[in-house]
N, CA, C and O atoms as a printed pandas DataFrame, in Angstrom:
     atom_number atom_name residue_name chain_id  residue_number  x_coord  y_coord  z_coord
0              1         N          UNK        A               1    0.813   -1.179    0.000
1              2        CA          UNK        A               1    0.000    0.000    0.000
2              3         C          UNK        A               1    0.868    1.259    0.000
3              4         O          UNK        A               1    0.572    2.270   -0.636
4              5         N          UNK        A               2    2.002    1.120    0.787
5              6        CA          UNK        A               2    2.708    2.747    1.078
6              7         C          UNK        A               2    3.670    2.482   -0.198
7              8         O          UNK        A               2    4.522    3.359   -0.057
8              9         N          UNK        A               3    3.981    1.800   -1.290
9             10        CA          UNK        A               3    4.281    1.787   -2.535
10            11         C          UNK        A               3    3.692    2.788   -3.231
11            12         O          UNK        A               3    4.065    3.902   -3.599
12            13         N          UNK        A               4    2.189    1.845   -3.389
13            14        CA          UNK        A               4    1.447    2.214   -4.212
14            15         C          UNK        A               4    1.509    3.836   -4.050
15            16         O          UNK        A               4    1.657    4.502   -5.075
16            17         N          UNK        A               5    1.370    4.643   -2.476
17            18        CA          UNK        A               5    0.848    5.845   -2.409
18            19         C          UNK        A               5    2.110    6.756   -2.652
19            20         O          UNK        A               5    1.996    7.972   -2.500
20            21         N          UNK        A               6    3.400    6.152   -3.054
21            22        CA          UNK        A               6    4.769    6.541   -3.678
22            23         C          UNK        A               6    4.251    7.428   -4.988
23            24         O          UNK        A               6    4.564    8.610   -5.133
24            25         N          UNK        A               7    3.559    6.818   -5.757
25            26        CA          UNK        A               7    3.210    7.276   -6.746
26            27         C          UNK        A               7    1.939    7.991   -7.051
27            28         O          UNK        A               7    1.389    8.110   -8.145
28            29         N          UNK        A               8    1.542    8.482   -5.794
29            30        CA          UNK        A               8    0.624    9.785   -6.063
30            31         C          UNK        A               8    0.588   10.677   -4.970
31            32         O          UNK        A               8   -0.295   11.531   -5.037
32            33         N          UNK        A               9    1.612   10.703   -3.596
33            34        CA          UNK        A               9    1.414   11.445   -2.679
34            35         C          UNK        A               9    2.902   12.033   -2.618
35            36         O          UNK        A               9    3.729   11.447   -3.316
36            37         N          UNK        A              10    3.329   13.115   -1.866
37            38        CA          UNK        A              10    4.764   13.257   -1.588
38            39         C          UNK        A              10    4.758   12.633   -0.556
39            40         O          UNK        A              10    3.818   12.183    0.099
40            41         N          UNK        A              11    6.355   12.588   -0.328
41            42        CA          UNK        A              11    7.161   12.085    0.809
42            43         C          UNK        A              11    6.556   12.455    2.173
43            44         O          UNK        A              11    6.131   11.501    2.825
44            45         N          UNK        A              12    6.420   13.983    2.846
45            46        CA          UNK        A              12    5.391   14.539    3.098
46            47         C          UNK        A              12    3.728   14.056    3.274
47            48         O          UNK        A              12    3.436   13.647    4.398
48            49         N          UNK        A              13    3.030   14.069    2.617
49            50        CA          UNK        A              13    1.617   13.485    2.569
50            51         C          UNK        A              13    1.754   11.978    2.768
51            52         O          UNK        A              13    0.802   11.562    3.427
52            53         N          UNK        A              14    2.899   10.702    2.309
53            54        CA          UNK        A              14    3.100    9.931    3.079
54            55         C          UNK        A              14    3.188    9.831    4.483
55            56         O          UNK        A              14    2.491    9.030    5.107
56            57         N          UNK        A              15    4.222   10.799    5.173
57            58        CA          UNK        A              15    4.290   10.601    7.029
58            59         C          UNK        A              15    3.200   10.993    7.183
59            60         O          UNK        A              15    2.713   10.236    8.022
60            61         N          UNK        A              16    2.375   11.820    6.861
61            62        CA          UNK        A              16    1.320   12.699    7.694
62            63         C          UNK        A              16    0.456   11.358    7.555
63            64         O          UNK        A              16   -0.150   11.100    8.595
64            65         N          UNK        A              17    0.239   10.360    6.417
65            66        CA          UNK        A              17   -0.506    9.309    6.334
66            67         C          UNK        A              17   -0.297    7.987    7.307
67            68         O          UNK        A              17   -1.099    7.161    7.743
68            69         N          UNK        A              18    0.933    8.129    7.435
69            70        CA          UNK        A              18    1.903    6.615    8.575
70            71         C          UNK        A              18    1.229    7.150    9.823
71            72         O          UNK        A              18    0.477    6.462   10.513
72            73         N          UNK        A              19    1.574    8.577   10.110
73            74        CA          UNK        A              19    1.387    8.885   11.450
74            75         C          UNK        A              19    0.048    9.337   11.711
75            76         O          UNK        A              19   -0.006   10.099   12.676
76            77         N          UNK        A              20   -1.116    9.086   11.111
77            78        CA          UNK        A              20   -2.104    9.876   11.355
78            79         C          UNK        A              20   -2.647    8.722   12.563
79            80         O          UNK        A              20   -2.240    7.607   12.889
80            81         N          UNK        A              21   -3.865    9.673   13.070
81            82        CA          UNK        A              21   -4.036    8.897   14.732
82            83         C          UNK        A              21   -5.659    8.550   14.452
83            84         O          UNK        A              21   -6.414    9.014   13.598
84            85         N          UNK        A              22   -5.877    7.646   15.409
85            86        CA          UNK        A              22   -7.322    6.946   15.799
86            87         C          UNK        A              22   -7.961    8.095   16.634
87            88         O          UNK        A              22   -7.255    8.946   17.175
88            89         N          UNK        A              23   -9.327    8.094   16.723
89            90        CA          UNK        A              23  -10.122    9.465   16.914
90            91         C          UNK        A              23  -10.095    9.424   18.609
91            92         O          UNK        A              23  -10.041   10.456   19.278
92            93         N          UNK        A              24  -10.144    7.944   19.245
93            94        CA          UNK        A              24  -10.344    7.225   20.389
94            95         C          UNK        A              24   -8.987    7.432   21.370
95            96         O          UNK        A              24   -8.904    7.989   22.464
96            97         N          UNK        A              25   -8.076    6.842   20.645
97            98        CA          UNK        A              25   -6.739    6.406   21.457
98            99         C          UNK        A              25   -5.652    7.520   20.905
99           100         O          UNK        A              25   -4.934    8.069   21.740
100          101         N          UNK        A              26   -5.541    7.815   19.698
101          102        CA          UNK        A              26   -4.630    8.988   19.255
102          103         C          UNK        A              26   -3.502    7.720   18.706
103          104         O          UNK        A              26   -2.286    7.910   18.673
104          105         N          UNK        A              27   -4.124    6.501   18.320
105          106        CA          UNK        A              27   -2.733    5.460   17.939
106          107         C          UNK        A              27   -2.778    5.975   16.531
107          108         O          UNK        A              27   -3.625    6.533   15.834
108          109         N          UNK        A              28   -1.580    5.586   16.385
109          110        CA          UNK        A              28   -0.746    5.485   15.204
110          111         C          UNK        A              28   -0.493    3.848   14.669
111          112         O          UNK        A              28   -0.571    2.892   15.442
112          113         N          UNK        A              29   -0.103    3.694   12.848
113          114        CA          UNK        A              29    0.216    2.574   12.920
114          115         C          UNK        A              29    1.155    1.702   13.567
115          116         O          UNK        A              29    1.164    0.496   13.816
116          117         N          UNK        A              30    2.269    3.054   13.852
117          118        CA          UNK        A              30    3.148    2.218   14.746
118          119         C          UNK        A              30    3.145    1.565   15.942
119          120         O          UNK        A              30    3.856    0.673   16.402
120          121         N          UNK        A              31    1.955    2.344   16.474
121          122        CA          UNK        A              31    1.176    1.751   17.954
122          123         C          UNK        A              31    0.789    0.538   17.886
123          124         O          UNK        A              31    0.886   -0.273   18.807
124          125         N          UNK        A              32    0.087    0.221   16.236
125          126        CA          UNK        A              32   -0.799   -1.081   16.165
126          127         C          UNK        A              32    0.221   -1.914   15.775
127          128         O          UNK        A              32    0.222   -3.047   16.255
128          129         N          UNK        A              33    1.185   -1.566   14.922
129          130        CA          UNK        A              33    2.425   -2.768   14.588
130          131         C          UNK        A              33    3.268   -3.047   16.136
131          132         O          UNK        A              33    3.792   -4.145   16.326
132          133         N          UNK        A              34    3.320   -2.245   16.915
133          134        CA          UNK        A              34    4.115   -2.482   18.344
134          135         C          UNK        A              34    3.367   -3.308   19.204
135          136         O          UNK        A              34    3.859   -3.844   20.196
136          137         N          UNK        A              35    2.158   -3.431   18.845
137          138        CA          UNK        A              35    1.006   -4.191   19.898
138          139         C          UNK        A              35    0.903   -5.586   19.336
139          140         O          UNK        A              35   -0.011   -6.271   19.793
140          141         N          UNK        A              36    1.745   -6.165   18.352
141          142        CA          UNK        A              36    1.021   -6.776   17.104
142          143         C          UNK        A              36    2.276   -8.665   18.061
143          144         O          UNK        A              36    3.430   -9.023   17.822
144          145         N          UNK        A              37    1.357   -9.181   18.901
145          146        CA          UNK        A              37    1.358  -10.115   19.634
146          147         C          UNK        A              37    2.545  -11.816   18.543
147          148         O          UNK        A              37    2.556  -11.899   17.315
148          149         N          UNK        A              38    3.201  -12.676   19.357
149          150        CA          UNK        A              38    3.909  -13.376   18.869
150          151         C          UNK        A              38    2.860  -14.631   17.959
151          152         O          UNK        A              38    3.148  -15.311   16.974
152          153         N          UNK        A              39    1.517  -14.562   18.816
153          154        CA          UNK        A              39    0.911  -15.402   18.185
154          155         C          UNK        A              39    0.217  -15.138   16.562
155          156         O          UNK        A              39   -0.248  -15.783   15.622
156          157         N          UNK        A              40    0.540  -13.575   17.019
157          158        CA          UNK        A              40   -0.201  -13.047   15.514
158          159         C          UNK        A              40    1.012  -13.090   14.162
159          160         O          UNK        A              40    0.735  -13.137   12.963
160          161         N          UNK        A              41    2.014  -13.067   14.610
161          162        CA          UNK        A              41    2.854  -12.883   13.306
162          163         C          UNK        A              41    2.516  -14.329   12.559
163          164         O          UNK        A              41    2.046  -15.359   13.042
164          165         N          UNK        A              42    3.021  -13.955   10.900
165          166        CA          UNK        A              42    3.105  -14.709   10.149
166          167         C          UNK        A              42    4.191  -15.662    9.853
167          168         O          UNK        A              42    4.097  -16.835    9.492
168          169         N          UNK        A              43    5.407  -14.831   10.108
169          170        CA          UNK        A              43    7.003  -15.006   10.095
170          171         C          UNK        A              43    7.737  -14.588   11.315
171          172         O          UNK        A              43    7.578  -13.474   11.815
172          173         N          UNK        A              44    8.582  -15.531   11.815
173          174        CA          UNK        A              44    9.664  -14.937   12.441
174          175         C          UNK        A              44    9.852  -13.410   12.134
175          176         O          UNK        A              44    9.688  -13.107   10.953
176          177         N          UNK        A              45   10.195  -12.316   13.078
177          178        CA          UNK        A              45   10.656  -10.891   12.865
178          179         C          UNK        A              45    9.701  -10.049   12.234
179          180         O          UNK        A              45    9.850   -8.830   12.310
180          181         N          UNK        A              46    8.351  -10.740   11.375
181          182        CA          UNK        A              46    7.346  -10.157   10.897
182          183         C          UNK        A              46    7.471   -7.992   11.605
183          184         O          UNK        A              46    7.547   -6.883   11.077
184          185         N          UNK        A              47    7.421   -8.521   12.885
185          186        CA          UNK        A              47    6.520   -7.063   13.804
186          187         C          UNK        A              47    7.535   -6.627   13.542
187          188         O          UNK        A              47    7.340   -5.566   12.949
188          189         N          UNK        A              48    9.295   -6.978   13.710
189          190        CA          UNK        A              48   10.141   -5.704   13.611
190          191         C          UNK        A              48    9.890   -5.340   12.223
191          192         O          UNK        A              48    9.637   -4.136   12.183
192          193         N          UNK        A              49    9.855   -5.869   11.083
193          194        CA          UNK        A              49   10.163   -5.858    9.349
194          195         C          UNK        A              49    8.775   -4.468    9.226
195          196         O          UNK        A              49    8.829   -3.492    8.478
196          197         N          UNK        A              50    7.632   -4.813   10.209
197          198        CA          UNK        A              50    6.637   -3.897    9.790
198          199         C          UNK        A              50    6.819   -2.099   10.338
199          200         O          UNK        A              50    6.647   -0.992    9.827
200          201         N          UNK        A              51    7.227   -2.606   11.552
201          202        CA          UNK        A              51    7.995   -1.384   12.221
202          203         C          UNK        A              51    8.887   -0.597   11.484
203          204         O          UNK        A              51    8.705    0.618   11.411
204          205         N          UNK        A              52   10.325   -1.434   10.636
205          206        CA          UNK        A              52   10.965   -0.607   10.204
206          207         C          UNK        A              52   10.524    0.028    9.188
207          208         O          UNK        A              52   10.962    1.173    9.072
208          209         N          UNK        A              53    9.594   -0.434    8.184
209          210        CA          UNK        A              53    8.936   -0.312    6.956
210          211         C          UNK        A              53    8.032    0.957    7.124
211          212         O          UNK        A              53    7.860    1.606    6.092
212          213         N          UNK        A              54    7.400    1.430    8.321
213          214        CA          UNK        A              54    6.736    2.249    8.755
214          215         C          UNK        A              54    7.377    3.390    8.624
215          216         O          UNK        A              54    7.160    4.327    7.857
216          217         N          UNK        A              55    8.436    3.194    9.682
217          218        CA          UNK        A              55   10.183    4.368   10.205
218          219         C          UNK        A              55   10.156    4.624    8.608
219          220         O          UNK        A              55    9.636    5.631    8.128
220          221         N          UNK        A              56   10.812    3.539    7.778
221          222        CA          UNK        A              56   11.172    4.279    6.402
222          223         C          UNK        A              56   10.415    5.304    5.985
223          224         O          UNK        A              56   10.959    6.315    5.540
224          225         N          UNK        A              57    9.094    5.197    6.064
225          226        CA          UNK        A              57    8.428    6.132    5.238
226          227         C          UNK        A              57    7.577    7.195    6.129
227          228         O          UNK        A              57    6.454    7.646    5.904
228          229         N          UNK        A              58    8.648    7.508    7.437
229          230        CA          UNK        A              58    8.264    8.392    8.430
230          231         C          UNK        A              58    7.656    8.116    9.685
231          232         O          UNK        A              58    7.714    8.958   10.581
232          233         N          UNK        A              59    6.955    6.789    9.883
233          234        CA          UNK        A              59    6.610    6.790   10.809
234          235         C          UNK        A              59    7.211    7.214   12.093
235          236         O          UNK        A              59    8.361    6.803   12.253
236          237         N          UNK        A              60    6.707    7.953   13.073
237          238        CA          UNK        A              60    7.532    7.891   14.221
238          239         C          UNK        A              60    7.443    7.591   15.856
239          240         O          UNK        A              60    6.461    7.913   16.525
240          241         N          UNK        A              61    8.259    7.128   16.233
241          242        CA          UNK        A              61    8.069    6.631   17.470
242          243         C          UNK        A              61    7.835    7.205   18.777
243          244         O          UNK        A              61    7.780    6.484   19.773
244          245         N          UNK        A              62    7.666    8.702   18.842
245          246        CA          UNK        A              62    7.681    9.559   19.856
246          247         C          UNK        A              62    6.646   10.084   19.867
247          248         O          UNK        A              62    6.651   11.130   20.515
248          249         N          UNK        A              63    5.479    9.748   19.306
249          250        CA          UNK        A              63    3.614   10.056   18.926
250          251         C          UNK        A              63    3.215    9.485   20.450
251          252         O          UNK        A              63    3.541    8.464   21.055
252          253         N          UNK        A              64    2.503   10.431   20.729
253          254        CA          UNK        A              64    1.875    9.554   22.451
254          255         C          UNK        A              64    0.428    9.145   22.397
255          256         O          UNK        A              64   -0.504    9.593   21.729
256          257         N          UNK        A              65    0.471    8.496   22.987
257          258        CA          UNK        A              65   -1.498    7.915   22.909
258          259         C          UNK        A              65   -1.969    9.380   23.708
259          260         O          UNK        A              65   -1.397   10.049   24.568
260          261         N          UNK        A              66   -3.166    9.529   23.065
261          262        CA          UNK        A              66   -3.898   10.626   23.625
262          263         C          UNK        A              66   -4.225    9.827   25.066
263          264         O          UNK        A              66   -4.473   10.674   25.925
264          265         N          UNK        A              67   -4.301    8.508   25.582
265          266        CA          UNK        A              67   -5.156    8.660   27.029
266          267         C          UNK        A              67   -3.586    8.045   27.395
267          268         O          UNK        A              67   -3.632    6.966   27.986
268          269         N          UNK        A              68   -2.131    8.609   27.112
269          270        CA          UNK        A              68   -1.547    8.486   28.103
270          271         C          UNK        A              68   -0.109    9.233   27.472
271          272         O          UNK        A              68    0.842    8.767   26.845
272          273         N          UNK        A              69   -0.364   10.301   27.846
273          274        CA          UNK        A              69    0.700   11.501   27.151
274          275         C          UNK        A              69    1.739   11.446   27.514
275          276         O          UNK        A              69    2.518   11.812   26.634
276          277         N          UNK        A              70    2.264   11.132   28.508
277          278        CA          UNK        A              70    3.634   10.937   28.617
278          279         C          UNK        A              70    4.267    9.732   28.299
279          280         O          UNK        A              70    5.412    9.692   28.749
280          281         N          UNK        A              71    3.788    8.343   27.438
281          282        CA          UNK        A              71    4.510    7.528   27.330
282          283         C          UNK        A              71    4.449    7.213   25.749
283          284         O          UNK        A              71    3.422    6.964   25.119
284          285         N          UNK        A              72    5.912    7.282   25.181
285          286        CA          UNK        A              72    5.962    6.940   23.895
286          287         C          UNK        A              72    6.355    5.841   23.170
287          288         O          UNK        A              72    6.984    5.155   23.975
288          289         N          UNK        A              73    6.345    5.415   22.356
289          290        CA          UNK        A              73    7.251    3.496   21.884
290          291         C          UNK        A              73    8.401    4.233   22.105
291          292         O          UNK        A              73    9.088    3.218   21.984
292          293         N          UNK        A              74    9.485    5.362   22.389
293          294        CA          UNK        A              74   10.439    5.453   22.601
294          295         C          UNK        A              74   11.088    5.178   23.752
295          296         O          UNK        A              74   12.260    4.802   23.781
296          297         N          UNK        A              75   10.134    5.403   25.087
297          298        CA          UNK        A              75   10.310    5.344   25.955
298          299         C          UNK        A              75    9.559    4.634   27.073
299          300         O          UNK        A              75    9.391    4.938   28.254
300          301         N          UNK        A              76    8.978    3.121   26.012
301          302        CA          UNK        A              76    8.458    2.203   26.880
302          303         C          UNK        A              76    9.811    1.454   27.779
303          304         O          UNK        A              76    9.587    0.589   28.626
């Protein structure tokens, strides 16, 4: 999908797309790939491969959940 949107969004309008938040929790995808359990992967390393894939195209790790502002995937 974040291919595909290579070829009609900027670099720019990509992060703002990685990082955009849930109306509820304020998650991000990276929230949902960090939550993303051993039983759920498909492959060995699956959750890191999705994580970094995110980072590449901006995602970032210092986004806080709206119901808990001081804690970030940086500083779990």
């Amino acid at each position: 999908m974040l291919e595909h949107l290579l070829k009609t969004l900027t670099p720019a309008e990509i992060k703002e797309f990685v990082n955009a938040r849930t109306f509820e929790d304020g998650l991000t995808a990276v929230h949902y790939a960090a939550e993303i359990t051993h039983e759920r992967l498909h492959s060995p390393g699956e959750d890191g491969r999705l994580i970094n894939t995110l980072i590449d195209y901006g995602g970032l790790l210092d986004i806080p959940r709206w119901t808990q502002p001081t804690r970030t995937l940086r500083n779990l």
